[in-house]
C-alpha positions in Angstrom: 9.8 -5.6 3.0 11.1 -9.2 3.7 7.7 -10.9 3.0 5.1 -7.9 3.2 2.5 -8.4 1.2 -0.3 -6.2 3.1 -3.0 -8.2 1.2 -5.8 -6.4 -0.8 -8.1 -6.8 -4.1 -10.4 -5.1 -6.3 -12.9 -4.9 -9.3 -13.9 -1.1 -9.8 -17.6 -2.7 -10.6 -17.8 -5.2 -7.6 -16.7 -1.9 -5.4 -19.3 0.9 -6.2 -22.1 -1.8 -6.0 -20.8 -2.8 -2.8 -22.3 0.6 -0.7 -19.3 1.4 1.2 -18.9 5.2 1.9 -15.2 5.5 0.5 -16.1 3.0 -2.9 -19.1 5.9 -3.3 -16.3 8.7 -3.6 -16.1 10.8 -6.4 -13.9 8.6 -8.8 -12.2 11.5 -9.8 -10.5 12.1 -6.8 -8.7 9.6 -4.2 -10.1 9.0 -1.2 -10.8 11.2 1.5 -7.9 11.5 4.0 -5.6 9.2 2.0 -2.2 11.2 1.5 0.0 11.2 -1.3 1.8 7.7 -0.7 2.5 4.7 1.9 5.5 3.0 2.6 5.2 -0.5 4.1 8.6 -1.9 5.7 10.4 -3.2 8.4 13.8 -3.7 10.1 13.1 -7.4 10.6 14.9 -9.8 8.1 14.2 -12.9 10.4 11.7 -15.5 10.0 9.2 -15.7 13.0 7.0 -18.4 13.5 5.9 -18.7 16.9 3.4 -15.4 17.6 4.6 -15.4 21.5 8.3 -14.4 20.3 9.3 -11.2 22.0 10.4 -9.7 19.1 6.6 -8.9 17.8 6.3 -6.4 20.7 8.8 -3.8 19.6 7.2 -1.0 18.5 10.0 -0.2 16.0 10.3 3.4 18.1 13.7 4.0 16.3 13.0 2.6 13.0 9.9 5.1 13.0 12.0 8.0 13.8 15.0 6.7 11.6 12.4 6.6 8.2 11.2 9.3 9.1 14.3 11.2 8.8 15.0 8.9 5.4 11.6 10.2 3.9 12.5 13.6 5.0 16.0 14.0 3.5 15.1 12.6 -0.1 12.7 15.9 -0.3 9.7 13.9 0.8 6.8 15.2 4.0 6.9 12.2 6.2 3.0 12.0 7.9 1.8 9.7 10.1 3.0 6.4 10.8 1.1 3.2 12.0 2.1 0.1 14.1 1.3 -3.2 12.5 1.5 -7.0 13.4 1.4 -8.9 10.0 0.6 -12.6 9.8 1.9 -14.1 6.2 1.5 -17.2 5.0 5.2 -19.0 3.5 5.2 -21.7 1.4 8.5 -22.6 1.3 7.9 -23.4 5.5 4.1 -24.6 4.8 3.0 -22.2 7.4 2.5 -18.9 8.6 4.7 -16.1 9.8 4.8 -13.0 11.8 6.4 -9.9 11.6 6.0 -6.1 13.2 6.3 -3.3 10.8 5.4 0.2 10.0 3.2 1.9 7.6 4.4 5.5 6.8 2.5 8.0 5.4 4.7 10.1 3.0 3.4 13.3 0.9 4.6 15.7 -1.3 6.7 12.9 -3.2 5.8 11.7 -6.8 5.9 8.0 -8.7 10.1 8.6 -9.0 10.9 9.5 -5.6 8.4 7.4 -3.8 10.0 4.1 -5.6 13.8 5.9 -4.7 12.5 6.3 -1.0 11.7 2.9 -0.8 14.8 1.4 -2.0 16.8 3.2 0.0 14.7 1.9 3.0 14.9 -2.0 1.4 18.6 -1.3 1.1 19.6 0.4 4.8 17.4 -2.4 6.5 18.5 -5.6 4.2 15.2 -6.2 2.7 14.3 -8.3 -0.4 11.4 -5.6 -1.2 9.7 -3.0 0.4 5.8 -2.6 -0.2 4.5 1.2 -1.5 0.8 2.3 -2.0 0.3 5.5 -3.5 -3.5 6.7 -3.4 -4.9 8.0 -7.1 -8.6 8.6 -8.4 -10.7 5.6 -9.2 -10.6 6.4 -12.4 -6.7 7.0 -12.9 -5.3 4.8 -15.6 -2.3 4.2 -13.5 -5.1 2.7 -10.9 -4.1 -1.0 -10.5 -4.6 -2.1 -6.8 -7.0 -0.6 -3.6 -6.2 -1.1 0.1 -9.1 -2.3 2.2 -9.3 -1.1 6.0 -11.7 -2.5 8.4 -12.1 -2.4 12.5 -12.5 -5.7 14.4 -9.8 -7.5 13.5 -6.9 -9.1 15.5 -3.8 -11.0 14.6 -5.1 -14.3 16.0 -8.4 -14.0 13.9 -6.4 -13.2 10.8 -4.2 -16.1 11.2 -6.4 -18.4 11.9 -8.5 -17.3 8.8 -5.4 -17.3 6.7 -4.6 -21.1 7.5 -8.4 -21.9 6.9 -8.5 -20.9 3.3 -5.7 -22.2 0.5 -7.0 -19.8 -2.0 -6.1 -16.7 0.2 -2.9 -18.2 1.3 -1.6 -18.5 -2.5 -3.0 -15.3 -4.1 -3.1 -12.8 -1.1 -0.4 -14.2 0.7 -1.6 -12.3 4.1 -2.4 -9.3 5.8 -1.9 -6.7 8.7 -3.8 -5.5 11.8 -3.0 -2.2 13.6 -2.4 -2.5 17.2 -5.4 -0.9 18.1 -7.4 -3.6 15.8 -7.8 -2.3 12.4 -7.0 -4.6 9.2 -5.1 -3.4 5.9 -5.3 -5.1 2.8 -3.7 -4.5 -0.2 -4.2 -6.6 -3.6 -3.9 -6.4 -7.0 -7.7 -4.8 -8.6 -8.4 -8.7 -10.2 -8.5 -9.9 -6.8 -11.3 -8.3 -5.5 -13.8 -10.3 -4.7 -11.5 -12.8 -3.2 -10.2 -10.2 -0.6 -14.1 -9.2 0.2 -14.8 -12.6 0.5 -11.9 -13.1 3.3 -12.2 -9.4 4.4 -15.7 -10.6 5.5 -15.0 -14.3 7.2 -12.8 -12.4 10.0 -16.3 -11.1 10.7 -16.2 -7.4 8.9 -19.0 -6.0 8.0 -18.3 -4.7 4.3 -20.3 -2.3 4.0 -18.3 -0.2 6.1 -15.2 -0.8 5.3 -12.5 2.3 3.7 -11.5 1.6 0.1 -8.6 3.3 -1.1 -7.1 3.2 -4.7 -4.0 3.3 -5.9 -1.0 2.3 -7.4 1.4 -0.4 -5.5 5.0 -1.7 -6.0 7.3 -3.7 -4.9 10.6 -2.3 -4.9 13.2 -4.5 -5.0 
């Protein structure tokens, strides 16, 4: 997607002394209802700044069924798929920006078709890169990036946090909330304990927050 960079970190060490109830999971297996893959993306390829434009409450209704079908005809099970209001932070405009997207859950789909998926979603919509997360053991040596989700979180809260804190902005580049008020994060594994660190000034309590850990790209 356009600018989607769902934010996340990590640091395998950092995680299982941090007491959550996913980072506790058997490392040998991923986390408990994660499914095979997510697809990040959007139909948007304009730049929103102002978080009252009209276009942030579309709920992408026929984009979500259109993806669906996309998932389904390059031999993949489409699953569930999720609402989201992203705030980002762009440099080029030295300030944030909003878009509404989709996460899609996909299974039955391996590393090959997952990345083909995705690029024929970046190329049907006119994206510069669509974001994929696909959930793997702890211990996988393809393992390079976990997805944090927490409750309690709203888009004004995230952007106001994001706009407070010039290291976030420049490594994690921003985040999403579901509509019903859920954050997702997804970072590189380095970036850990700066994504705990932000994860926890929008007020989350850490300790029960869902880890998930994967593999992402960028396909672009």
């Amino acid at each position: 997607m356009r600018q989607l960079r769902v934010l996340v970190a990590v640091g395998v060490l950092t995680l299982g002394a941090a007491g959550t109830g996913t980072a506790q999971a058997s490392p040998s297996s991923p986390a408990r209802g994660c499914p095979t893959a997510e697809i990040f993306a959007t139909n948007n390829t304009a730049t929103i700044t102002d978080p009252a434009d009209p276009r942030l409450k579309t709920r992408l209704t026929r984009f979500d069924h259109d993806v669906r079908d996309i998932i389904r005809t390059h031999g993949a099970k489409p699953g569930a798929s999720t609402l989201l209001d992203g705030v980002f932070w762009s440099g080029d405009l030295e300030q944030a920006t909003y878009e509404r997207s989709r996460e899609f859950d996909v299974n039955r789909v391996g590393p090959a078709g997952l990345h083909h998926i995705a690029d024929v979603i970046r190329k049907e919509y006119k994206q510069e890169s669509v974001l994929t997360f696909r959930c793997l053991p702890r211990t996988s040596p393809e393992t390079d990036a976990v997805e944090i989700r927490a409750d309690g979180v709203n888009p004004t809260r995230l952007h106001d946090a994001l706009l407070a804190d010039p290291e976030v902005r420049d490594r994690l580049g921003g985040g999403s909330v579901t509509v019903g008020g859920r954050l997702i994060l997804i970072a590189p594994l380095a970036d850990l304990p700066l994504a705990r660190k932000f994860t926890e000034s929008l007020g989350v309590d850490w300790s029960k927050a869902e880890i998930r850990y994967g593999d992402e790209e960028f396909v672009g």
